[in-house]
N, C-alpha and C positions, 0 to 999 in steps of 0.2 A: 440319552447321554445328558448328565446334567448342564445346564446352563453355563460357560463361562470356561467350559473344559474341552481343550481341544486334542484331538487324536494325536497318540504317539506316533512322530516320523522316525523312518529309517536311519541311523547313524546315516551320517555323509563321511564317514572312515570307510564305512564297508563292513565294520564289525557289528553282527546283531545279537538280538536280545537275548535269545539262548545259549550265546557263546559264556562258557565258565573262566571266568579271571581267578586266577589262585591269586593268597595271601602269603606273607610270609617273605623266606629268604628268596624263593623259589622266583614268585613272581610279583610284578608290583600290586598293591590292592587298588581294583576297579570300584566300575559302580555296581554294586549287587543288587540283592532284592529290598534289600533295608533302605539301600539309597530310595530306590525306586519307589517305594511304598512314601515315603519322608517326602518326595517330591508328587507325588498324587495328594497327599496330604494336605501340602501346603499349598495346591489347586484349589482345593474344594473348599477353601477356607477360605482363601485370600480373592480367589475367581481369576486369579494373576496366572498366566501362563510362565513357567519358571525359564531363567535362562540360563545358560551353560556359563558357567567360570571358567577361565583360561585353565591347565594342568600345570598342577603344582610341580616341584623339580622334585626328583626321587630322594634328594634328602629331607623333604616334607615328612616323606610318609615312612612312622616309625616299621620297623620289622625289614623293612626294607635293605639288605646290604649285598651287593650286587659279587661278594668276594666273602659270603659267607659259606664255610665248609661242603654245607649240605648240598650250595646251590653249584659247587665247582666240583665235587662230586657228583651230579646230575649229567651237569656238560661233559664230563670224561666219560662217565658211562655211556650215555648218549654218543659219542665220540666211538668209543668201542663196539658200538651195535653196528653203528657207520661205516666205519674203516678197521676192521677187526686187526689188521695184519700188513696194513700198507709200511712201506720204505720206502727210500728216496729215488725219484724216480730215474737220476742220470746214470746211464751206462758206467760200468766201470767194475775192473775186474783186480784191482790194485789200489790202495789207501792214495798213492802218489798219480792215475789215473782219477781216481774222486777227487783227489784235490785240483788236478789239473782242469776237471771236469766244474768244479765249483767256481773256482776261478773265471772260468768264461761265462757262466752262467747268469753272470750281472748283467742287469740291463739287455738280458735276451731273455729265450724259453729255455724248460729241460729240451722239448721235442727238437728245438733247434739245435741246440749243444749235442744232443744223440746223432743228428745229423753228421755232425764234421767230425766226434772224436773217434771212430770206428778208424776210418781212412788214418786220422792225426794219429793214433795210437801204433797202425802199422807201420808209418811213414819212421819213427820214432819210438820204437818198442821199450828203451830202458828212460828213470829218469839220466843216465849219462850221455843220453844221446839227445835230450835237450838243452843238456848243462854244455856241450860241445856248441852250441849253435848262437848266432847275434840276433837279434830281437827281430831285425828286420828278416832275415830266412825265415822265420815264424810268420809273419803277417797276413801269407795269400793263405797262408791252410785255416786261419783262425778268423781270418777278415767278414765273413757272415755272422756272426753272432755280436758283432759291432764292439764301438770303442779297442779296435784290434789292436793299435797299437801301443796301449796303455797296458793290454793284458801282453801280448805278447812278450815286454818286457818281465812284468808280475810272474809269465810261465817261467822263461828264462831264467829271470834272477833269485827265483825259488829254486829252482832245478840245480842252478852254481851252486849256493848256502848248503843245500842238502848234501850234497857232493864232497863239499869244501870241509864243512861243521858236524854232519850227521853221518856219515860211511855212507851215505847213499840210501838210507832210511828215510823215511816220512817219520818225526818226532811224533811220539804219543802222548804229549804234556802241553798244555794249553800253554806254559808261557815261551817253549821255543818255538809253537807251531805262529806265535804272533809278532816271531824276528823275519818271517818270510815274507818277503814280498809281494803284495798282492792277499795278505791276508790279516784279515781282520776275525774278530767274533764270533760271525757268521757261519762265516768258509772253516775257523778251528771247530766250531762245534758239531758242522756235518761231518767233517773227517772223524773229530774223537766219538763222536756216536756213531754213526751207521757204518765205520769199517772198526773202531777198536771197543766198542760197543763201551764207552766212557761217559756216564752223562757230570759232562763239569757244567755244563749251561743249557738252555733253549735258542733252540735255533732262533731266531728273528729276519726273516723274510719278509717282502712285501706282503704276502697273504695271511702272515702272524703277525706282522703289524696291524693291518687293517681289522681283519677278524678279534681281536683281543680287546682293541676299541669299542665295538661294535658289541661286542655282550659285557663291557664295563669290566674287564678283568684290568686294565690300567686305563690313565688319563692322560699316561706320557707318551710323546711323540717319538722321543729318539729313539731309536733302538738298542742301545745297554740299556737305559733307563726301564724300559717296557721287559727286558728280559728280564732286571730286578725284581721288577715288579712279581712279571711270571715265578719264577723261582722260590718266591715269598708263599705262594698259594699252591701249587701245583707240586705234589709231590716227586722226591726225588727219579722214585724208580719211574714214574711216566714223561720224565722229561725229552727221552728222545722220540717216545713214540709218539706222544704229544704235538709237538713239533708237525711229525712225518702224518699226521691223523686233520690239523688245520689246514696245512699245505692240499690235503689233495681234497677236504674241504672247500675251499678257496677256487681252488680251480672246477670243482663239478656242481658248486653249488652256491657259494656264498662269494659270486662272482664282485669284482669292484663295482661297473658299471650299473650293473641290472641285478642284483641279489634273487634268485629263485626259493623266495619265504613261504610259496605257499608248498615245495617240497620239501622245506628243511623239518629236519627232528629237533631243530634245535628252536624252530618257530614260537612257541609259546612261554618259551624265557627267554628270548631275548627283546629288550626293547629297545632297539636300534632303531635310531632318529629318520634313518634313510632307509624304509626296508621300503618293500616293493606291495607287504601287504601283510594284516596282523590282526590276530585275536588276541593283542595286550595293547596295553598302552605305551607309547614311546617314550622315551627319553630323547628332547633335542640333543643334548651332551655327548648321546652316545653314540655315536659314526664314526667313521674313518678318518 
């Protein structure tokens, strides 16, 4: 070995030499063979062992656009090899059931919610027989999946409205379903997609919050803001499945705390600042 040239060490990433970085929309460009030969080069010449420069922000490197066609078509397809057929996972056998069901669903799980709405459904078969009831008779059947007596009024006094304003229907038009109580964006968009199969928006969830982050489809935090975003790129007809394909995403793999990258399909485009382990390079920016 010549004089002054010392052995290539392993990445302290964990990502090695033969791993292939794509270019492009796809994925950020790494260092390839051209870098690598440029820096042997510059060895043998100078005697100087080379040193790593900090990583540039992905709006350095041209080609790069983290919401370009090709590369959001990647993710969806990839998405469909995944979750071919998944839907939402809360029980529910009635639009006014899903919405009841959605409702409680804040700030708890589906598998908790499936827990108590079997029993709450029989206890209370029509929405008239909750629009009958004061918030407080609601509380012990709902009190597990927490914040109960916030919702219990939100069941309630969506139950009265419908009653009162809709003949006892669940609205299928996003702007009456956001006169009810207890609903928001969210909760209208699970209703008008997975029971009237309507896609007027994207769901936004905590696990489509985070996840959207996380592969640079938005940079916004709130939740309208980040549906806009979605909406912008994500074609219409996949907007529900979409939704129901991150969600269960979210939950079997691209978990908040501990993200599982080394089984994701979606591992080598994403460069998420937080992942748990990668054959690309990260983006700080890009996380949760």
């Amino acid at each position: 070995m010549p004089r002054g040239v010392s052995p290539r060490q392993p990445a302290r990433t964990g990502r090695q030499d033969k791993v292939h970085v794509g270019t492009g929309a796809l994925a950020r460009p790494g260092r390839g063979k051209a870098s690598a030969a440029g820096v042997k080069g510059h060895q043998k010449a100078t005697g100087k062992k080379a040193v790593a420069k900090p990583a540039a922000s992905a709006a350095k490197f041209k080609g790069y656009n983290p919401i370009a066609p090709e590369r959001v078509s990647e993710i969806l397809k990839r998405l469909n090899e995944l979750y071919p057929a998944v839907t939402c996972a809360l029980t529910h056998a009635s639009a006014w059931e899903l919405l009841v069901a959605t409702i409680l669903s804040a700030q708890s799980t589906d598998v908790n919610v499936n827990r108590v709405t079997p029993a709450l459904f029989r206890k209370y078969p029509t929405v008239e027989a909750f629009a009958a009831l004061a918030p407080e008779q609601l509380e012990p059947d709902v009190r597990s999946t927490g914040f109960f007596r916030n919702k219990s009024k939100s069941v309630v006094g969506a139950a009265k409205k419908i009653v009162a304003e809709f003949g006892g229907q669940v609205p299928d038009d996003m702007n009456k379903l956001l006169t009810l109580p207890g609903v928001a964006r969210k909760t209208a968009n699970v209703v008008l997609g997975t029971w009237f199969k309507k896609a007027e928006g994207i769901v936004v969830d905590t696990h489509v919050h985070r996840i959207s982050r996380r592969l640079e489809l938005t940079k916004e935090n709130e939740p309208q803001k980040i549906e806009q975003d979605l909406m912008k790129i994500i074609p219409r007809d996949r907007w529900i499945l979409f939704s129901h394909q991150v969600i269960w995403h979210g939950r079997k793999l691209c978990i908040a705390r501990k993200p599982k990258c080394a089984e994701c399909a979606l591992e080598n485009i994403c460069h998420a600042g937080d992942k748990t382990w990668s054959t690309v390079e990260t983006h700080k920016g890009a996380k949760a």
